[in-house]
ZAVOKE-821864 format. One line per 3 residues: their letters; for each residue y, z, x of C-alpha. Coordinates in steps of 0.1 Angstrom, whole numbers. Each point is the difference from the previous one (the first is absolute). Layout:
BEGIN
a> Y Z X  ...
// end
This chain:
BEGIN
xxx> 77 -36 87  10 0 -35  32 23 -6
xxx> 30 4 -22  -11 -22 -23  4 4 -43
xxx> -28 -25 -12  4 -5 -42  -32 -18 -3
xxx> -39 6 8  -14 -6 33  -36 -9 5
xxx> -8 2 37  -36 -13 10  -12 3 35
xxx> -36 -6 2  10 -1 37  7 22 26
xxx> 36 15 1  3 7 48  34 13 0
xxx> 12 35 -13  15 -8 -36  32 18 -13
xxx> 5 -2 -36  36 23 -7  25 9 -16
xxx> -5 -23 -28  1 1 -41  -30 -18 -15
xxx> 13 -9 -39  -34 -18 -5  -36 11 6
xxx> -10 -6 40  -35 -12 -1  -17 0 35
xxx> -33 -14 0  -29 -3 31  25 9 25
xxx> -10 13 35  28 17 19  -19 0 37
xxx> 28 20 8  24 28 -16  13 -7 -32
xxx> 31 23 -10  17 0 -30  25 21 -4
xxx> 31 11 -18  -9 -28 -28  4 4 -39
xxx> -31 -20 -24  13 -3 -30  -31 -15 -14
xxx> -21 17 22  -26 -19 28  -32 -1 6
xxx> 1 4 36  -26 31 2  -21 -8 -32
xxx> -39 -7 6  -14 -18 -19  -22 -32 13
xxx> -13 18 34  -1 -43 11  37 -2 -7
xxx> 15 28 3  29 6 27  -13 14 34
xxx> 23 25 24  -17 -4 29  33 6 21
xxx> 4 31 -25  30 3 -22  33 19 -4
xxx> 10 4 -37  37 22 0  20 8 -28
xxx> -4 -24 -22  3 -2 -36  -24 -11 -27
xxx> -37 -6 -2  -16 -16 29  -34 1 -16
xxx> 0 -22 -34  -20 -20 -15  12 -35 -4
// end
């Protein structure tokens, strides 16, 4: 669980592995871009009540080989800013 947090710089999260427990990413401010890359959330990934400043590129498809994988489906709710850019 990642909540309440105000981050001021980029985050780059790689996670060519496999993520087993639900994640919670929450009321949050994200200054800086929030690059995930080859993540695989086995389970539910929520996200929720966040603001992305810079934007992320949680939901952009772009390499099919590295791009992040919902296979425990996710929960995006009210948040603010792009979740789809380009890094």
């Amino acid at each position: 669980m990642f909540t309440g947090n105000i981050v001021m710089s980029d985050i780059d999260y790689q996670m060519g592995g496999h993520n087993n427990e639900e994640m919670v990413i929450s009321d949050n401010i994200f200054y800086g871009f929030f690059s995930f890359f080859d993540c695989i959330f086995e389970k539910q990934l929520i996200v929720k009540n966040n603001i992305f400043k810079k934007g992320t590129d949680l939901l952009t498809r772009e390499n099919k080989g590295f791009d992040n994988c919902f296979y425990g489906g996710v929960i995006l709710t009210d948040n603010i800013g792009p979740l789809n850019v380009m890094p």
